[in-house]
PATOR-19623 format. One record per residue (C-alpha): residue in one letter; y, x, z. Coordinates in steps of 0.2 Angstrom, whole numbers, plus 2048, in hexadecimal, padded with zeros to 3 digits. Example, Ala and Ser with C-alpha at 12.3 -4.5 7.8 and 13.67 -1.06 7.14 Angstrom:
PATOR-19623
A7EA83E827S7FB844824
end
This chain:
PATOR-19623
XD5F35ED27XD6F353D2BXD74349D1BXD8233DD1CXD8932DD11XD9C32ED10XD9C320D05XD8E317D07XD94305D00XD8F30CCEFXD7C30CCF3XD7F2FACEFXD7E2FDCDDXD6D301CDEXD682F3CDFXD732E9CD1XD742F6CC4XD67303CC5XD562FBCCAXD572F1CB9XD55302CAFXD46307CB9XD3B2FACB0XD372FCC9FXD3C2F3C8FXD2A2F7C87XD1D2F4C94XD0C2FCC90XD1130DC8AXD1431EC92XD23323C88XD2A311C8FXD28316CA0XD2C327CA0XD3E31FC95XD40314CA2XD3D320CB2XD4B32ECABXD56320CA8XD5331ACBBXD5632CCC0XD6632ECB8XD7031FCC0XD68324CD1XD6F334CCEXD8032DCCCXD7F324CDBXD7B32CCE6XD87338CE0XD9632ACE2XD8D326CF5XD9533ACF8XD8633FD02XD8A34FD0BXD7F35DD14XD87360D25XD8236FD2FXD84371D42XD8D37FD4BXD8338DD53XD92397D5DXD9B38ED6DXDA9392D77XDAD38CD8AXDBF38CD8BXDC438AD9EXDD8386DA1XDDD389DB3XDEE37EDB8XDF938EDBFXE09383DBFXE0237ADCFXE0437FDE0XDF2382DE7XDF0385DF7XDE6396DFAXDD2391DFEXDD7387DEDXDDA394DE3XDCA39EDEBXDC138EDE7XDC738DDD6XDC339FDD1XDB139FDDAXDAD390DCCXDB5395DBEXDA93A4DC0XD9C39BDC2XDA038FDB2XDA03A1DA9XD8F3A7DAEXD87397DA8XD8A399D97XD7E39AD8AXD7A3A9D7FXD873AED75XD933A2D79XDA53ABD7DXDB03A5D8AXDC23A2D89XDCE3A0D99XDE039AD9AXDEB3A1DA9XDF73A9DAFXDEE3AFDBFXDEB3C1DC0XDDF3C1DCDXDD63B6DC3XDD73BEDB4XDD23CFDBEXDC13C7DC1XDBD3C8DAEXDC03D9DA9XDB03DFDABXDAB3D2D9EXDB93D3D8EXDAA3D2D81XDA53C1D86XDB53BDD8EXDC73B9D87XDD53B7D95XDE73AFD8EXDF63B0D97XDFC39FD98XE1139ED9BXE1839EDA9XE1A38CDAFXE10385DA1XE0A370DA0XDF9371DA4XDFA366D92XE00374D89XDF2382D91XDE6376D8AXDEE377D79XDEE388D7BXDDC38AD7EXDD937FD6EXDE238AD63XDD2398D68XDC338DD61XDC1392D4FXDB8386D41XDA6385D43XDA5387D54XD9F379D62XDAB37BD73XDAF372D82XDC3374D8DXDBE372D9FXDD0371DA8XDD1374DBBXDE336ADBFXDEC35FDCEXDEF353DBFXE03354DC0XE0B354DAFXE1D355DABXE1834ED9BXE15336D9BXE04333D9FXE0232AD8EXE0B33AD84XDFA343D8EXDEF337D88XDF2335D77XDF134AD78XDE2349D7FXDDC33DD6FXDE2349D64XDD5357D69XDC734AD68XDBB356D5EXDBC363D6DXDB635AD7FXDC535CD8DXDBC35CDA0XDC835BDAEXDC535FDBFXDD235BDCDXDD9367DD6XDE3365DE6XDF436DDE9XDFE36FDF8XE10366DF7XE17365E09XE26371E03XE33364E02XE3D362DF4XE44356DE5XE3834EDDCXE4233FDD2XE51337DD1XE52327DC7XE6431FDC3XE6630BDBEXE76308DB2XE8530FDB4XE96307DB1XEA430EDB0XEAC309DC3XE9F2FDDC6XE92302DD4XE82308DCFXE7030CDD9XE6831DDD7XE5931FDE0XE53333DE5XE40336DE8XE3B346DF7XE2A34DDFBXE22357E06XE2935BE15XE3935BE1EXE4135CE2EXE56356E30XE57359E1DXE6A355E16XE6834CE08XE7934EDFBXE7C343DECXE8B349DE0XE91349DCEXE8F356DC2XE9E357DB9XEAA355DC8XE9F35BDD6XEA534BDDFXE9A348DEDXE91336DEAXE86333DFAXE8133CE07XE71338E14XE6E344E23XE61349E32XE56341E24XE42348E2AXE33341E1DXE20345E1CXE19341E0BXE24337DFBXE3332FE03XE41323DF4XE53327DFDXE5F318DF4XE7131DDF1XE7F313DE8XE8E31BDE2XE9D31ADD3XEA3323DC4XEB5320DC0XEB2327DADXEA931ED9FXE9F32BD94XE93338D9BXE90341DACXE8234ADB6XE7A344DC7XE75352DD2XE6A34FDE2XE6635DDEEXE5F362E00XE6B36BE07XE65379E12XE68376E27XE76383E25XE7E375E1CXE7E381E0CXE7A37FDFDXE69384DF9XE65389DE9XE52389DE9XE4C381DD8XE40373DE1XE5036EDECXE58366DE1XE5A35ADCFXE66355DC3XE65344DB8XE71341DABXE78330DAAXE83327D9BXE9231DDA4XE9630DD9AXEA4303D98XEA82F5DA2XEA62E2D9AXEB72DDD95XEBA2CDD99XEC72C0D95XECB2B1DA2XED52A0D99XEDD299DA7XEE2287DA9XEE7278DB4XEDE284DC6XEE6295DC4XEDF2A5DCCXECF2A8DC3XED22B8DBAXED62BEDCDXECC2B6DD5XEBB2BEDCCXEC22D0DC9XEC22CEDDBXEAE2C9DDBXEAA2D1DCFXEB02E4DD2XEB32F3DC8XEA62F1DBAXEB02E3DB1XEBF2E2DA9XEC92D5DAAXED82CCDA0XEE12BDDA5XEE92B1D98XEF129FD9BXEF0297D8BXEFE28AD8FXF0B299D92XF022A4D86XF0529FD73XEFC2AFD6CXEE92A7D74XEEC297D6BXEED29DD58XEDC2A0D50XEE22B2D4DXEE02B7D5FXED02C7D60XEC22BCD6CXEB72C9D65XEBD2D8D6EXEB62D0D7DXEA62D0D86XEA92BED8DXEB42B0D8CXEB92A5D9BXEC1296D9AXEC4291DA9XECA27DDADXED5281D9DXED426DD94XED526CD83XEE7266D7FXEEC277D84XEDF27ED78XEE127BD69XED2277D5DXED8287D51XED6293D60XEC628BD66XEBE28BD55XEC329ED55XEB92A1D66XEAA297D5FXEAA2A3D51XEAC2B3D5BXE9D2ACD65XE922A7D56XE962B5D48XE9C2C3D57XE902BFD67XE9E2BDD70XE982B6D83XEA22A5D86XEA329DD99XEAA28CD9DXEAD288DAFXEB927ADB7XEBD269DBDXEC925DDB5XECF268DA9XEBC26EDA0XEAE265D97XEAF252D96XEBF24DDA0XEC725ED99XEC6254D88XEBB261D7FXEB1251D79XEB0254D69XEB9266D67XEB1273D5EXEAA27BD6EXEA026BD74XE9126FD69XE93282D70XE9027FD81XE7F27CD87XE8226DD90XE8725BD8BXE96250D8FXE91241D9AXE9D235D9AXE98224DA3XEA0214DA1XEA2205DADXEA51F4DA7XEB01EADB1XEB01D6DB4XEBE1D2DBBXEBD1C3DCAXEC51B4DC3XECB1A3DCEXEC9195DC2XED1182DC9XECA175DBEXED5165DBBXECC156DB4XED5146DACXECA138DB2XED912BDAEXECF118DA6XED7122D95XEC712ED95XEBB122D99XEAD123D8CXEA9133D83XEB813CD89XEB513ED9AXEA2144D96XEAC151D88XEB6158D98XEA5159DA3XE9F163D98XEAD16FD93XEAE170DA7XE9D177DA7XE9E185D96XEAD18DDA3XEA218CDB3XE95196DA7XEA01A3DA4XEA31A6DB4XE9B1B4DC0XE951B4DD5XEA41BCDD8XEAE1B1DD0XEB71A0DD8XEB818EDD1XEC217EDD8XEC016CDCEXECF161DD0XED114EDC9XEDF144DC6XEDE132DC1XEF012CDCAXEED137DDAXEE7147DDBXED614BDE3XECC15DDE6XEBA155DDEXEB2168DE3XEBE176DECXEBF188DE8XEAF190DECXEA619BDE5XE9F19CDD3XE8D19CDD8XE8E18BDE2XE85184DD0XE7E177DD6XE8D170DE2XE9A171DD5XE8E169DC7XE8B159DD2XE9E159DD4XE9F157DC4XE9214ADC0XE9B142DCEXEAC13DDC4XEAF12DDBCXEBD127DB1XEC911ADBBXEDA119DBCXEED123DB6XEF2133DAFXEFC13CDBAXEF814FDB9XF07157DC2XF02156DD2XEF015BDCEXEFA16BDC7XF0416EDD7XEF216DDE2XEEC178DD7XEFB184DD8XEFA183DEBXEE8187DEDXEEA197DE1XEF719FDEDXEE81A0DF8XEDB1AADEDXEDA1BEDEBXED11C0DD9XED61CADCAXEDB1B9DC1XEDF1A8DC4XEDE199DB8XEE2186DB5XED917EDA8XEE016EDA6XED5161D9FXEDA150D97XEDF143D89XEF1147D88XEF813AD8FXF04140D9CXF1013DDA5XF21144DA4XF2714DDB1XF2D160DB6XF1E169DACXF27178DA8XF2F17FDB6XF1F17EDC0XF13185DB3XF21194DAFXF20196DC4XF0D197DC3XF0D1A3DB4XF1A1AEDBCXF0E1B0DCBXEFD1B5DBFXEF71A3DBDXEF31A0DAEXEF318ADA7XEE8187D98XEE7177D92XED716CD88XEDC15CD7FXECC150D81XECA146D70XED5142D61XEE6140D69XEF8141D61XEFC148D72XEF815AD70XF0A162D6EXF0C15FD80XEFE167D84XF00176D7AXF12178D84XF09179D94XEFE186D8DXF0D191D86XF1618FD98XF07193DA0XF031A2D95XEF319AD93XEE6193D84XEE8181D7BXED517BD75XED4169D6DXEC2163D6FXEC0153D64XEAF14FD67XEA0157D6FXE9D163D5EXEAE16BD60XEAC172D72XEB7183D73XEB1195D78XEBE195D8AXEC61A6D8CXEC81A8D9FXEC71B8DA2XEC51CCD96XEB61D6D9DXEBB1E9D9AXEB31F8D9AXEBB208DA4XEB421DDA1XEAE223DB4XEB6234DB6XEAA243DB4XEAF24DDC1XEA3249DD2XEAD24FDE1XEA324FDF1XE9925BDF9XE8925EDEFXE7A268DF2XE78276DE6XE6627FDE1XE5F28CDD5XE55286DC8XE4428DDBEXE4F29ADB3XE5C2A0DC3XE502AEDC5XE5D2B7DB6XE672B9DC3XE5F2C4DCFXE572C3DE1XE682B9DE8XE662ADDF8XE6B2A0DF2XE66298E01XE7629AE09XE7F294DF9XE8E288E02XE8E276DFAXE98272DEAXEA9266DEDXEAA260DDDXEA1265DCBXEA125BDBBXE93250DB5XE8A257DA6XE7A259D9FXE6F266D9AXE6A268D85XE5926DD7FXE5727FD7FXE62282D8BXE5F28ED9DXE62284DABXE6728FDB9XE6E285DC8XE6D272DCBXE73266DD5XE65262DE4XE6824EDE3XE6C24ADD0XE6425BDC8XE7725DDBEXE7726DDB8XE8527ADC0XE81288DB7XE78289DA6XE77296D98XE6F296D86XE722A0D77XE7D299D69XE802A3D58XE7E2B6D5CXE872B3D6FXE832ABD7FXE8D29DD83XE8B298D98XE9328ADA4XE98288DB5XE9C275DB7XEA8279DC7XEBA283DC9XEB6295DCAXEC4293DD5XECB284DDFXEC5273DE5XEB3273DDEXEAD286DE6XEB9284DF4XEAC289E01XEA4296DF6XEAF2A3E00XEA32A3E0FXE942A9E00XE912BAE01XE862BCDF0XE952B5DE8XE9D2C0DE0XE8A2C8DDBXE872B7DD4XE972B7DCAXE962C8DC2XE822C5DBDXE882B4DB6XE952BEDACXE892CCDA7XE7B2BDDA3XE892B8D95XE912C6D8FXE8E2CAD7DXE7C2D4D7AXE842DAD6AXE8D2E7D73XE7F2ECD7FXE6D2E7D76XE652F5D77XE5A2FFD87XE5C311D82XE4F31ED85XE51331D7FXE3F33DD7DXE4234ED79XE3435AD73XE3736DD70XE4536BD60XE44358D5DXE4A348D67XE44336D65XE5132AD69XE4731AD6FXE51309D6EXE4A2F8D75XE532E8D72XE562DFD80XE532CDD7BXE482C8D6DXE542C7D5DXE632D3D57XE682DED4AXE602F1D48XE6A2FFD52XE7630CD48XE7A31AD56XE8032DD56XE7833CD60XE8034AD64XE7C35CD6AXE8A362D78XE8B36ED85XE8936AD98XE9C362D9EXEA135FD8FXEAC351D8CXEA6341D82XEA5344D6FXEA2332D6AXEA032FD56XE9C342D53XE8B34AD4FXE7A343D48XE78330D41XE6832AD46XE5D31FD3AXE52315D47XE42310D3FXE3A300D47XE29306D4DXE272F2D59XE2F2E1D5CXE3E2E7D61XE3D2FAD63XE45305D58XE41318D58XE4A327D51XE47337D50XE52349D4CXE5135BD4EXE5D362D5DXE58374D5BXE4F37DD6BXE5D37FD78XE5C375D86XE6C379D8DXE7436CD7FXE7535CD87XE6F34CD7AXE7C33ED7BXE7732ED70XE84320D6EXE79310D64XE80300D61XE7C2F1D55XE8F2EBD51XE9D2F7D50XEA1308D58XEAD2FFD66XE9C2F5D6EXE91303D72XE8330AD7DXE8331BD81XE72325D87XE71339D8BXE62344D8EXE65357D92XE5E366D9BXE5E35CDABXE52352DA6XE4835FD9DXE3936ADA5XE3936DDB6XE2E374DC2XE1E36CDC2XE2136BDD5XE2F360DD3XE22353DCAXE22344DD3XE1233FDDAXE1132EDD4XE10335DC4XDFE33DDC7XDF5339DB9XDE232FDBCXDD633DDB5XDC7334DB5XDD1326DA9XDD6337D9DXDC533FD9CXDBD32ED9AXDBD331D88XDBE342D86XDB234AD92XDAF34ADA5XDBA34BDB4XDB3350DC5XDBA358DD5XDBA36BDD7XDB136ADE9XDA5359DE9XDA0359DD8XDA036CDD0XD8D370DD3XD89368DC4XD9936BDBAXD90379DAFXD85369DA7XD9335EDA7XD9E36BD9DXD9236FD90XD9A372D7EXD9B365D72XD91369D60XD9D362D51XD9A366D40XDA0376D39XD9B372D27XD9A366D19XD8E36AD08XD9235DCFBXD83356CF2XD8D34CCE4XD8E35CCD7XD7B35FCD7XD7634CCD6XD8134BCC7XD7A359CBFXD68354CC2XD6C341CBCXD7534CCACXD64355CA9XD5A342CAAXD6833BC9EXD6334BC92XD51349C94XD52338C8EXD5A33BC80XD4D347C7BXD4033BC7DXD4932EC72XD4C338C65XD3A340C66XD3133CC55XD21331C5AXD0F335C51XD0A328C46XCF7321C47XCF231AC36XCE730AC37XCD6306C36XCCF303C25XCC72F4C23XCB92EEC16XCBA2DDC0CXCAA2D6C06XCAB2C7BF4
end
């Protein structure tokens, strides 16, 4: 007997609620006990009753259900083979076991006619899946009977090898045995043709598939709708699977048909079913892209030239063009933006705050490109597209210290002997400190002749220049205007940003023509500045000289008063940005976004402008020295936003002519930015009997959910767009969204699907129709043989029709599975019912009463 727990968890409350029943209150007695042992009884009942304990019973019919794969092409001794074993799988049954075979071969179905009582033959359809004769075969095992499928195939399915798998799941209960048989292909024919995308005008890649065996096959490529020929490959001779690569155009967005066909040596058509295969295709738009133009004109040209067909291009010069710069102007409507060496006083912040929003609210692509006229030395500093662009402004700064020639005249008249010649020592030396290397510095004294105490040298002869100081003495008169004129003379001589005369003394001076000579030396760039040395009632003189010579007047009184000299204005001055030259250019960790280009041969860069690249940001080409970025991208709002830090077209990319992958890396770069908004999603269409699944895959990692229409229309007919049934996607994964409908049983309806996530103008189309329906099982493409052993792993055994059939009787042998279920619960209920009774009884029971013992008292 086979007794089984469906809910065995509740045995648990054996032990917490009914083994306390099963001791009694009243140890000692029967009557306790027997109280005790009903009440025990009953909440065992009750559990096991809740444990649902069931009586299964095991089938004693079987059936062997043998499913021979008609729809291949076997050769002849694999047909005898076949038949010979499928016989011998027949006369090893056991008993009474019946026999069911699915084929549609009569000679095989001839050999069993002798046998209808134990045999049952089906007619399998013409043509059939060998998936679908299995479910066939399934549908002939009745309840409460053990079977086991044994199919005999060459494991080609027109069906996904995961669709066969999770079929094969689903007839768990029932053991599926394949055996692999081997057909005969070398007939040539069409086996697959596989189209990339399609743009309207751009040129796409369609790769056709051939097997068996050929000999100066024509090979003929051509629309449907048109019956243009595409492509065309000739004396063509293949043994085995041979990919044919063709590349063609289609001048109309919407829907069209791809035909590929062996043409017959007649040059013929041939109309053999195997010869030939069509493939729908959806044509999309092109990406409409709008060029700004600025100070180097020519780029709107310049890439509808590189770029070809599949884009659409519209050029605008925002400096002749009032309508681009008003915040009113439709960025949206584009797929990409590119400003192009436009600068920023020709775009006005309300415009470029209207592009930043079509890129962050819209997903809008933006790409910047140029020289003088973009980022940085553009002006776009701090505009509101500098925090949209993924690179940073870097603007350096160098700070300038002019040379200076500095000719020191020193008073050491007998009038400033003391303290005051010491104050002019040392005023001498805080004007020497200020001074650089590269600067110059001359001392001249005067005490009634004039006298060079150290002449111009340089700045950094410290050491001679401070012993010509210590050197002076006070002796003597004042007479300063000849010390002037020597200083004047020997100024003439010096090339420095600035000459100066600092003219130190008491103030007592002689007179004499002061003013024409200072004006002279101020008129040439020499500057006088004049210090009066101690308390002196002489200074108005002095300040004179300083306000002929365009100088400074500094009184120094005594040595706690000394002045802070000007002699000279550091300054700083911005580098320019833009790095002409020749620099080395090379693709960086994320270039492999843009495809398999050799950049190898990539000419040098003549100029770009310095920036930076931002965290977060995908740095695509770099300069080889600096590692400066040239092309970069990131994702800003619901857009793309990308730089190019040269011209597109001029000075910078001069040399880019000579680059063959150009123009291929110009229209990836555009396609890299445009918006994903109008293109998110990778479309897929399954159709089954009368329902489709449309299957939508994001293409990056966030976005909105798709909205799209299907529609039913007859081959050749023309595009229908907003018409039919709206499709509620359901997300099944990250980023997948599935929907399905009912599109009725005629496969001659084509399924066109347009989906977007935005509006109805940005949207991907996708079609599935008859052509990519059933075909002849012939025309399955090898590669898609499917790994038998991995499929029976689970669900039986797999083995080869020659090597291994000997012991495929034992290996096939049906599979018992219970036929019948008996619940237990109603009987334990009413036995624990009948033990709940029976303890009533024995409480309500009267018990006999014993009287006492008597007992005698003695006085």
């Amino acid at each position: 007997m086979d007794l089984r727990l469906l809910s065995p968890i509740f045995l648990v409350l054996l032990v917490v609620v009914a083994l306390p029943f099963l001791w009694p209150r009243t140890p000692g007695t029967d009557r306790a006990f027997r109280r005790a042992a009903l009440r025990g009884l009953v909440f065992l009942c009750f559990v096991l009753a809740l444990t649902d304990p069931v009586h299964v019973r095991e089938p004693r019919e079987s059936v062997q259900l043998v499913v021979v794969d008609t729809s291949a092409r076997l050769s002849g001794g694999e047909v005898d083979s076949a038949r010979s074993q499928v016989e011998r799988l027949r006369e090893g049954l056991e008993g009474d076991s019946r026999f069911v075979l699915v084929t549609d071969d009569a000679a095989l179905a001839a050999a069993f006619d002798s046998d209808r009582d134990r045999v049952v033959v089906l007619d399998a359809p013409q043509g059939a899946d060998w998936t679908e004769l299995v479910e066939l075969a399934r549908t002939q095992v009745p309840d409460g009977v053990r079977a086991a499928i044994t199919c005999l195939t060459d494991g080609l399915s027109e069906n996904p090898a995961d669709e066969v798998a999770r079929f094969l799941s689903s007839v768990s209960a029932i053991p599926v045995h394949l055996v692999e048989l081997e057909a005969e292909r070398d007939e040539p024919r069409v086996v697959d043709l596989r189209v990339g995308r399609v743009v309207r005008g751009a040129t796409a890649q369609a790769i056709g598939v051939l097997e068996g065996s050929g000999e100066s096959e024509t090979v003929v490529l051509r629309s449907v709708s048109s019956g243009r020929e595409l492509g065309r490959l000739s004396g063509l001779s293949f043994t085995g699977r041979t990919e044919l690569e063709f590349e063609f155009e289609l001048e109309q967005s919407g829907f069209d048909g791809l035909e590929l066909s062996l043409q017959a040596a007649t040059g013929e058509e041939d109309t053999v079913s195997v010869r030939s295969l069509r493939r729908a295709v959806a044509v999309q738009d092109p990406l409409r892209v709008l060029v700004l133009e600025g100070l180097t004109g020519g780029a709107g040209d310049q890439l509808a030239s590189l770029c070809g067909p599949g884009f659409e291009f519209e050029t605008r010069r925002p400096d002749s063009d009032a309508e681009v710069v008003t915040e009113n102007f439709p960025f949206a409507d584009y797929d990409v933006v590119v400003i192009d060496d436009l600068p920023a006083e020709s775009f006005p912040e309300p415009a470029q705050t209207a592009l930043r929003d079509a890129v962050t609210d819209r997903g809008t692509g933006l790409l910047m490109a140029g020289g003088d006229g973009a980022f940085g030395p553009g002006g776009y500093q701090d505009s509101p597209l500098a925090d949209v662009l993924p690179v940073g402004f870097v603007q350096r700064e160098e700070h300038r210290d002019p040379s200076t020639t500095l000719a020191i005249i020193i008073d050491t008249s007998g009038s400033m002997g003391g303290m005051r010649v010491s104050l002019a020592k040392e005023v001498s030396r805080l004007a020497m400190q200020r001074l650089l290397p590269h600067d110059k510095v001359g001392i001249v004294e005067f005490y009634g002749a004039k006298r060079w105490a150290a002449p111009i040298q340089s700045a950094a002869n410290r050491i001679e220049l401070q012993r010509a100081l210590n050197r002076l003495d006070a002796g003597g008169g004042t007479v300063i205007l000849p010390a002037i004129e020597e200083a004047y003379y020997a100024l003439q001589n010096v090339q420095t940003r600035y000459r100066h005369v600092l003219i130190l003394t008491d103030g007592g001076v002689e007179r004499g023509a002061f003013e024409p000579l200072v004006r002279s030396m101020a008129d040439e760039g020499i500057t006088v500045s004049t210090v009066l040395i101690g308390p002196q009632a002489h200074s108005e003189f002095l300040v004179q000289i300083a306000n002929w010579g365009r100088g400074r007047f500094y009184s120094v009184p005594n040595r706690f008063n000394l002045p802070e000299l000007l002699l000279k204005q550091p300054s700083t001055a911005k580098l320019p940005a833009y790095r002409p030259g020749s620099h080395q250019v090379q693709p960086s960790a994320d270039a492999g976004g843009l495809g398999d280009l050799d950049f190898g041969s990539m000419p040098q860069l003549s100029g770009y402008v310095e920036t930076e690249a931002r965290s977060g940001t995908e740095l695509l080409l770099e300069t080889v020295q600096q590692n400066h970025p040239v092309a970069a991208t990131w994702r800003y709002g619901l857009g793309r936003v990308s730089v190019f830090t040269s011209e597109l077209t001029g000075r910078g990319t001069e040399g880019f002519e000579s680059w063959n992958d150009f123009g291929e890396f110009a229209a990836r770069f555009l396609e890299r930015t445009a918006s994903d908004l109008r293109r998110p999603f990778d479309l897929l269409i399954r159709r089954e009997r009368d329902r489709a699944t449309v299957i939508a895959e994001r293409r990056s990692t966030w976005g909105q959910r798709p909205s799209g229409v299907l529609t039913l229309v007859a081959e050749g007919a023309p595009s229908s767009d907003g018409a039919g049934v709206s499709l509620d996607f359901v997300q099944t994964a990250p980023g997948r969204f599935e929907s399905t409908v009912s599109v009725g049983t005629d496969e001659d309806r084509e399924l066109r699907v347009y989906v977007s996530a935005d509006s109805p103008t940005s949207t991907e189309r996708a079609v599935s129709d008859r052509f990519d329906g059933r075909r002849p099982e012939r025309q399955v493409d090898s590669i898609r043989r499917l790994d038998l052993a991995g499929l029976a792993q689970s669900q039986g055994t797999s083995f080869a029709l020659r090597a291994d059939w000997d012991g495929a009787p034992a290996q096939t042998a049906v599979r018992g599975r219970p036929v019948a279920f008996t619940h237990l619960w109603p009987w334990l209920c009413a036995l624990g019912l009948l033990a709940y009774l029976a303890d009533v009884y024995l409480r309500r029971r009267p018990v006999a009463l014993v009287a006492p013992a008597s007992t005698t008292s003695t006085n």
